[in-house]
C-alpha positions as CSV (number, residue, x, y, z in Angstrom):
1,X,77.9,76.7,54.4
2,X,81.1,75.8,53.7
3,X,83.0,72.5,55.2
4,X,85.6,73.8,58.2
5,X,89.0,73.7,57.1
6,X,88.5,74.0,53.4
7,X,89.4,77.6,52.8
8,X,90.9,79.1,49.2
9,X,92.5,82.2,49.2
10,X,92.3,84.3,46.3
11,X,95.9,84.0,46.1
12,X,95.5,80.2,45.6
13,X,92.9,80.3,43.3
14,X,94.7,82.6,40.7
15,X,97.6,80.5,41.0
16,X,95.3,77.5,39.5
17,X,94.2,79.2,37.0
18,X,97.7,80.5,36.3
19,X,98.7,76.7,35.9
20,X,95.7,75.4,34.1
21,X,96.0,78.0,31.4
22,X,99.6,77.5,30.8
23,X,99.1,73.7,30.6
24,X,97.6,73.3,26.9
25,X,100.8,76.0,25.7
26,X,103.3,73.9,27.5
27,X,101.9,71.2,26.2
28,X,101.3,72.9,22.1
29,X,105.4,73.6,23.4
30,X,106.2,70.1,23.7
31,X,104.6,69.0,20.9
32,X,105.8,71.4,18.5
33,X,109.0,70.6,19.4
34,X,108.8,66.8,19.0
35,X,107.3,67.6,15.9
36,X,110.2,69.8,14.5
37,X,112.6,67.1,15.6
38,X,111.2,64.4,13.5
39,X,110.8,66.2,10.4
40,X,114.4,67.5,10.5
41,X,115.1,63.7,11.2
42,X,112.9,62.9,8.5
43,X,115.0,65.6,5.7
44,X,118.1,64.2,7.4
45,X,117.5,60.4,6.4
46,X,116.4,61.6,2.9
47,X,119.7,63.6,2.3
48,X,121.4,61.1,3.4
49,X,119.8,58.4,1.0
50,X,120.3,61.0,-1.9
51,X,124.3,61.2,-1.3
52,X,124.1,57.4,-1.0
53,X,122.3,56.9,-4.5
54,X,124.7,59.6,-6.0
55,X,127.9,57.8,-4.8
56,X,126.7,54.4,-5.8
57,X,125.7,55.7,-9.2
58,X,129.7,57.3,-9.5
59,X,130.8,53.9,-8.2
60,X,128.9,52.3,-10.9
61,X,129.7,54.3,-13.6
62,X,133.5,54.1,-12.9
63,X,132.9,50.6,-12.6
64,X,131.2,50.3,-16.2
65,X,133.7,52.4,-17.7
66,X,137.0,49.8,-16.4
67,X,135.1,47.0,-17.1
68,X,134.5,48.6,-20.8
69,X,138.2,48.9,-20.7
70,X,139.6,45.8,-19.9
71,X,136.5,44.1,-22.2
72,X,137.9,45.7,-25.2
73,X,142.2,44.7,-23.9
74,X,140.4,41.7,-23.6
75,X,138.9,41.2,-27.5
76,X,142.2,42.4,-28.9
77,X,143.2,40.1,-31.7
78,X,146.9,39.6,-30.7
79,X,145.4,37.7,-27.5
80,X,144.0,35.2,-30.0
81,X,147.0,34.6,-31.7
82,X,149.3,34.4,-28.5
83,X,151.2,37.4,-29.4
84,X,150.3,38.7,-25.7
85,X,153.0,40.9,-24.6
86,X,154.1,43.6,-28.0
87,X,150.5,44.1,-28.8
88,X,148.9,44.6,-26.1
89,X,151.8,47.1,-24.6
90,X,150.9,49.8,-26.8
91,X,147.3,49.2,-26.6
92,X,147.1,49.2,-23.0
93,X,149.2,52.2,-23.1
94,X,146.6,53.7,-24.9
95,X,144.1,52.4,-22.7
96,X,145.5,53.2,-20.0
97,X,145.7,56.8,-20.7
98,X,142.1,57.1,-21.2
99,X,140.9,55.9,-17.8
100,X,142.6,58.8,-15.2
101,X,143.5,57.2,-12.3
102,X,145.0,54.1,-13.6
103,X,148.8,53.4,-13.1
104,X,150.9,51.0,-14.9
105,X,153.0,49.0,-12.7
């Protein structure tokens, strides 16, 4: 016998079931999704770290390249001798010419 008052309809039955099946996909749903969206984070930070090693290796080789430069304006014998400004015109001419990018003033 069952207790008075607790009745379920066919109708209410097949609607549990409805629900307890789609649970686990809704929930497979949800945690594909979070899934996806970390991993694209994930490629995101790591492209993002690549450009950032790239640009810092262009910086750094510019960098080498004036400081290779002005090392060798800076050896230039006439710079011993205090001869500063004729000798060192046409070689940093020269110099300058080398380097794109560099203006004389």
């Amino acid at each position: 016998m069952r207790p008075p008052g607790f009745t379920l309809s066919l109708r209410r039955l097949l609607i549990l079931l409805s629900a307890i099946g789609l649970l686990p996909l809704a929930l497979l749903g949800f945690w594909s999704v979070h899934t996806t969206s970390q991993y694209q984070q994930r490629e995101q930070d790591r492209a993002l770290l690549d450009l950032a090693r790239a640009l810092s290796s262009a910086v750094d080789a510019e960098l080498d390249g004036s400081i290779a430069t002005l090392a060798s304006l800076a050896r230039a014998p006439a710079i011993g001798a205090g001869d500063i400004h004729l000798s060192t015109t046409s070689r940093a001419t020269r110099s300058r010419r080398s380097r794109n990018g560099w203006r004389s003033s």
